[in-house]
C-alpha positions as CSV (number, residue, x, y, z in Angstrom):
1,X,-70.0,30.6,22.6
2,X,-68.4,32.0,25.9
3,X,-64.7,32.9,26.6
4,X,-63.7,29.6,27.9
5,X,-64.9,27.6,24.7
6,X,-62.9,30.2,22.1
7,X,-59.9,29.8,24.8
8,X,-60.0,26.3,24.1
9,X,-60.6,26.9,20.4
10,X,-57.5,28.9,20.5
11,X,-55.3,26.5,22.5
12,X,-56.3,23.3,20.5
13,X,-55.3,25.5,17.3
14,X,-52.1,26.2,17.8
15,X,-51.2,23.1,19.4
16,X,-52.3,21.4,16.4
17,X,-49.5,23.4,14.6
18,X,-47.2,23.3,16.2
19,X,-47.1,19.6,16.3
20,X,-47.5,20.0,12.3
21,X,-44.3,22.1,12.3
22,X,-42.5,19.3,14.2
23,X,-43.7,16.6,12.4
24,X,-42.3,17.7,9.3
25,X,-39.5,19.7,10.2
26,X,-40.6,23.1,9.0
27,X,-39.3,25.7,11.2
28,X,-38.8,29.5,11.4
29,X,-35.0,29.9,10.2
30,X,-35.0,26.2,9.2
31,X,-33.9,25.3,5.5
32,X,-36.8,22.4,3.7
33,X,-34.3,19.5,2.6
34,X,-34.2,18.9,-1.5
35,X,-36.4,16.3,-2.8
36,X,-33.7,14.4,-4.4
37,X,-31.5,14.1,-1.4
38,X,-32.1,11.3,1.1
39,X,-32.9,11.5,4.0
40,X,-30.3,10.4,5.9
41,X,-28.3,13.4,4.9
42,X,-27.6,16.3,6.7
43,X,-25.7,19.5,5.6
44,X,-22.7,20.7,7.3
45,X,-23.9,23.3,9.6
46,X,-20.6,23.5,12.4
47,X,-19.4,26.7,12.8
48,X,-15.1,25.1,13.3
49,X,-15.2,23.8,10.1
50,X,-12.0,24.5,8.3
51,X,-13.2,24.3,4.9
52,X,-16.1,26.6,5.5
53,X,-14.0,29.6,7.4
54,X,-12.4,32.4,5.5
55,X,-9.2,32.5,6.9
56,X,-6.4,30.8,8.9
57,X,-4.8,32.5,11.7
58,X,-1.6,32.9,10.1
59,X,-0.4,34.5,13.3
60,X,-0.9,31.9,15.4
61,X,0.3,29.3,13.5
62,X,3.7,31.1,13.4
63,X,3.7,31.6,17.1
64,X,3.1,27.6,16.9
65,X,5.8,26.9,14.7
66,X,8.2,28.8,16.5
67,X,7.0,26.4,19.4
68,X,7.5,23.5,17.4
69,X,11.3,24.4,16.3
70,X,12.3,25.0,19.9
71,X,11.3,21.9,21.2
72,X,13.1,19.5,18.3
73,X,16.0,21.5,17.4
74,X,14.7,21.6,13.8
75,X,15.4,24.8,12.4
76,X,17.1,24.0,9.3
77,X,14.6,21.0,8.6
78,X,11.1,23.7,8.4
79,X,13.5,26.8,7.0
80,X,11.1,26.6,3.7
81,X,8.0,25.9,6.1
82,X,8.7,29.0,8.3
83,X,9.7,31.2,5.5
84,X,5.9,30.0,3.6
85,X,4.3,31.3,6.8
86,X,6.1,34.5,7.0
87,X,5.0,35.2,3.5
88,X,1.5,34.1,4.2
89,X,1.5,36.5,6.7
90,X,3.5,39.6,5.6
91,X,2.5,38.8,1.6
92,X,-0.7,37.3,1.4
93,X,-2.3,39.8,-0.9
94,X,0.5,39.8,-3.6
95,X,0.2,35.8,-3.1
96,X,-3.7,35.3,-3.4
97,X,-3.2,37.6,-6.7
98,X,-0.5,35.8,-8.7
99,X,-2.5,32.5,-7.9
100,X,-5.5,33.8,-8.8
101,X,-4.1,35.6,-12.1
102,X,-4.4,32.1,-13.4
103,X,-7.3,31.1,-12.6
104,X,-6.4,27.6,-11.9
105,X,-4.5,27.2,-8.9
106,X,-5.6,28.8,-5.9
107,X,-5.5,27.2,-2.3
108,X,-7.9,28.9,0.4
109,X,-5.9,28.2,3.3
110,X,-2.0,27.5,3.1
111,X,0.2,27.9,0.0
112,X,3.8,26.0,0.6
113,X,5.5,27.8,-2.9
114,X,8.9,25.5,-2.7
115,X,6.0,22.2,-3.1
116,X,6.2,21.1,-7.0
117,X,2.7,20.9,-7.6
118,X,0.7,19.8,-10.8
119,X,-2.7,19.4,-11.5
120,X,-2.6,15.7,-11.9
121,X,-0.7,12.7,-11.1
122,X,0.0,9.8,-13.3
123,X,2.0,7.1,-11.0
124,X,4.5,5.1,-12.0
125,X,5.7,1.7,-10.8
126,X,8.7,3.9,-9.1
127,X,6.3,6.8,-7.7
128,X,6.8,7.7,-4.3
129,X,3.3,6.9,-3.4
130,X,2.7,4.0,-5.5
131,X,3.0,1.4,-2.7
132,X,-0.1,3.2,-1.0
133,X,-1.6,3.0,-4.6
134,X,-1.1,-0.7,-4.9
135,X,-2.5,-1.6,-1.3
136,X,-5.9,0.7,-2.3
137,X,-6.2,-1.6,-5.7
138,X,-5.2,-4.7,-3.9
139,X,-8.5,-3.7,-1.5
140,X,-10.8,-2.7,-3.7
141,X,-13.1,-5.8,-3.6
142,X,-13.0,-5.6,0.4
143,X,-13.6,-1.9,0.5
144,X,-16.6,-2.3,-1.8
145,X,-17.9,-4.7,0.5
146,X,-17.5,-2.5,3.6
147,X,-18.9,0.5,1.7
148,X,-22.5,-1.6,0.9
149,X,-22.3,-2.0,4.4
150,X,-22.5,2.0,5.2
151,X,-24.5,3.0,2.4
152,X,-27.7,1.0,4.1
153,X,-26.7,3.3,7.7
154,X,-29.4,5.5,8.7
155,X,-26.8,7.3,10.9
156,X,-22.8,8.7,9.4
157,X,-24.4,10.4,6.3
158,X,-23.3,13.9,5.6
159,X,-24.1,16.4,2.5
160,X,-22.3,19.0,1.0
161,X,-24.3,21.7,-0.4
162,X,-25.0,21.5,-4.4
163,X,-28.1,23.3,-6.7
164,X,-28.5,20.4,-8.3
165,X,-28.4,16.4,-7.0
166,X,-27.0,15.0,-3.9
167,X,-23.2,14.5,-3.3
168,X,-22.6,12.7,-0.1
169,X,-20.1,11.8,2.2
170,X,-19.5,8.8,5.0
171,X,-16.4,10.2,7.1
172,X,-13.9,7.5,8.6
173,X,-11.7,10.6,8.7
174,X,-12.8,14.1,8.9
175,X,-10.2,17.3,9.2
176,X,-7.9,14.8,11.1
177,X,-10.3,13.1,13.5
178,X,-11.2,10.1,13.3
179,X,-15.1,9.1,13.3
180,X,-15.0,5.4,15.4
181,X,-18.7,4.9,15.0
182,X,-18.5,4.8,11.0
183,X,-14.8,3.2,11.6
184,X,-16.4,0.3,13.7
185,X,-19.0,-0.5,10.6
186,X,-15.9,-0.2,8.0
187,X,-12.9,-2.1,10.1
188,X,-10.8,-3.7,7.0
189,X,-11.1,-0.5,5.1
190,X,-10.4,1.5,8.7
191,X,-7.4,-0.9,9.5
192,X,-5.5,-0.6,6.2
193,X,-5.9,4.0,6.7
194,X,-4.8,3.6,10.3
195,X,-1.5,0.5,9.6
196,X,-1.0,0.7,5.9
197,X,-1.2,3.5,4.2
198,X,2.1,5.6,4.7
199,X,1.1,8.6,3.5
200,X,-2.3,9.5,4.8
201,X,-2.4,12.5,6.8
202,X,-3.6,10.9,10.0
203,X,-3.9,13.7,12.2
204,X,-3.6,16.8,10.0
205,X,-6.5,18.7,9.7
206,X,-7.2,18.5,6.0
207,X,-6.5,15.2,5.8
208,X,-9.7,12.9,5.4
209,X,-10.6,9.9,4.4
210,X,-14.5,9.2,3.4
211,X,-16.5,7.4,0.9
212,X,-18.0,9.6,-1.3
213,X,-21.4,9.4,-3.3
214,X,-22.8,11.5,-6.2
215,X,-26.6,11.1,-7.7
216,X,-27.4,11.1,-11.6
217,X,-27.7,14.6,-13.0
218,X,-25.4,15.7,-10.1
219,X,-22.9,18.8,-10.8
220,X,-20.3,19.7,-8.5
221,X,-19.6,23.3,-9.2
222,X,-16.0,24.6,-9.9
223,X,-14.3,24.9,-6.7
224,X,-10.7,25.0,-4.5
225,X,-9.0,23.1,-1.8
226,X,-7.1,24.6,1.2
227,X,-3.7,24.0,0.5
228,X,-1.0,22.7,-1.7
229,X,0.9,20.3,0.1
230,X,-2.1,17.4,-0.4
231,X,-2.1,15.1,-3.2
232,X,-6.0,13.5,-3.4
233,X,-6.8,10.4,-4.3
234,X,-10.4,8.7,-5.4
235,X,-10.3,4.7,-5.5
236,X,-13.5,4.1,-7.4
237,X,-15.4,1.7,-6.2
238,X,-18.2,2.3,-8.7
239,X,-19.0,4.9,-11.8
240,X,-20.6,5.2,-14.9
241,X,-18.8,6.5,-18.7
242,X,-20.7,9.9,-18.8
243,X,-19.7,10.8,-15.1
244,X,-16.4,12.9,-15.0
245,X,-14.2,14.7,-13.1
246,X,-12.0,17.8,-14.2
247,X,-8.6,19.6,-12.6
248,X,-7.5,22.6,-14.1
249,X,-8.2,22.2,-18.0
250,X,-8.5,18.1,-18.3
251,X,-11.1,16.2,-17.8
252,X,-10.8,12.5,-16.7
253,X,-13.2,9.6,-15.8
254,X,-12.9,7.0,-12.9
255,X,-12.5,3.3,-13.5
256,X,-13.8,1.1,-11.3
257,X,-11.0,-0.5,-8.9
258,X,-8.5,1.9,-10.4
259,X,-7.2,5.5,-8.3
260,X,-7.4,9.2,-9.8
261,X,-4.7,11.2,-8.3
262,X,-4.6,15.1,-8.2
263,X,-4.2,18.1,-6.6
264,X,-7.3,19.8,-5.2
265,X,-6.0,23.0,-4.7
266,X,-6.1,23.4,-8.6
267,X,-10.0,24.5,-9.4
268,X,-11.8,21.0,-10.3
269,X,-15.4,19.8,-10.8
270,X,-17.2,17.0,-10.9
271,X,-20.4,16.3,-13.6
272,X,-22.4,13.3,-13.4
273,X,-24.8,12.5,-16.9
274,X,-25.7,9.0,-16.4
275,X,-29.0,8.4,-15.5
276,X,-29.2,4.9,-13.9
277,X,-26.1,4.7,-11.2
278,X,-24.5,6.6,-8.6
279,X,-20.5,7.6,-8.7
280,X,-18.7,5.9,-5.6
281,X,-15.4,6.4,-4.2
282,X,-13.2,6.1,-1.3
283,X,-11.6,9.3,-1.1
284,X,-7.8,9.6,0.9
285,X,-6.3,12.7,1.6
286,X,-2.3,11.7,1.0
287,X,1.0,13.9,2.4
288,X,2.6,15.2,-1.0
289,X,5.6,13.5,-1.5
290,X,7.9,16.5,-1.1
291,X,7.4,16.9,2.8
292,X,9.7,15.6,4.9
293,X,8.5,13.5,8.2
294,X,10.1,16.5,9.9
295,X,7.5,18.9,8.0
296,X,4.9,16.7,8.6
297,X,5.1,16.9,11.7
298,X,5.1,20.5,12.2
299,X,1.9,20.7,10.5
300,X,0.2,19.0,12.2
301,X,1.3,20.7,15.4
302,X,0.6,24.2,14.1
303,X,-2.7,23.2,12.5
């Protein structure tokens, strides 16, 4: 056999692997997707994700506050806010260790200490979010229908990392921005989160709104969210009895058509033991109560 047939030996080779390697994804540095999860679901991988960095600029969002006050004259109005973001900055050890000493409460991003925060919510009829309550419960048949819509879309899907199941996500909202190709295949459930609901935080960049999927035999491991000043809220559009989700030390399951309301900054998982059905929800990230529009505001300019 001369040179020129082993050359082409060679070259037919590695061509033929490297087409295998494309075919079925497999590549030097490159993660092999779970069996369970489906395919349309991709992990988070951007490198400006808020949830997934350490740390906020704490600096920065002072120098951005101090912006904000100048321009609207509202120095009295964010005297709480400023003071939280001093403290951040010139206390945040002493801070991150009386949260943690508990155990139970510990935001990764931004602690606001003057909030009056609790693990979970129980409205009433005379709840300053109830009104946003009742308009979610009002739509749950129409927001089921939009959701059977996206859960057939090859394209939307996102999935948060977990050892065991799949927990997925369809954004219409993600850190603040909203996501118009899924918003075009959900417009009901889009037009009552953009006209409706008062207290979304449209704009803010840990407010989202998504629907939210978990397999059979899924568990969510015990974990935080980035601030205080949130109040989270799951309409169920779909669950099982032995699927449950627990905030601090209390354990509570969804009803279909009904909203759980808590605070994620407390540590909370999720375990699903049914066997036969996935947990649904549309999640909404909601303002706590406790801001004023002028704080609101300010967040969202510093953040």
């Amino acid at each position: 056999m001369d040179n020129l047939q082993w050359f082409v030996i060679v070259l037919v080779t590695i061509f033929s692997a490297i087409s295998f390697l494309f075919y079925h994804r497999i590549w030097p540095g490159q993660k092999l997707s779970s069996p369970k999860s489906p395919a349309r679901c991709l992990k988070c991988s951007s490198p400006t994700c808020v949830r997934c960095v350490d740390k906020l600029d704490y600096n920065l969002i002072r120098i951005k506050l101090k912006q904000f006050i100048k321009l609207t004259q509202s120095q009295q109005a964010l005297t709480a806010l400023h003071q939280a973001v001093d403290n951040a900055i010139n206390c945040k050890d002493e801070i991150e260790k009386d949260l943690a000493a508990s155990k139970m409460q510990c935001p990764t991003s931004l602690y606001l200490p003057y909030i009056l925060t609790q693990p979970w919510y129980t409205p009433d009829a005379n709840w300053p979010l109830m009104d946003d309550i009742r308009l979610l419960q009002q739509s749950y048949p129409q927001i089921k229908m939009e959701y059977e819509k996206a859960r057939y879309c090859q394209q939307g899907w996102r999935q948060n990392n977990e050892d065991q199941g799949c927990w997925s996500l369809f954004y219409l909202y993600n850190q603040g921005n909203k996501i118009i190709d899924n918003c075009n295949i959900c417009p009901r459930t889009t037009a009552l989160i953009d006209h409706q609901l008062r207290h979304f935080m449209r704009g803010h960049v840990f407010g989202n709104a998504c629907f939210s999927t978990i397999t059979p035999s899924t568990r969510i491991r015990s974990h935080y969210g980035p601030c205080n000043y949130r109040i989270r809220c799951h309409l169920c559009l779909q669950t099982v009895p032995e699927c449950s989700l627990k905030v601090g030390h209390q354990t509570r399951q969804w009803l279909a058509g009904q909203c759980l309301l808590f605070d994620d900054s407390y540590q909370h998982s999720v375990q699903h033991d049914g066997r036969d059905q996935d947990r649904v929800i549309l999640l909404i990230d909601l303002w706590h109560y406790q801001l004023s529009p002028t704080e609101r505001q300010a967040l969202n300019y510093v953040m």
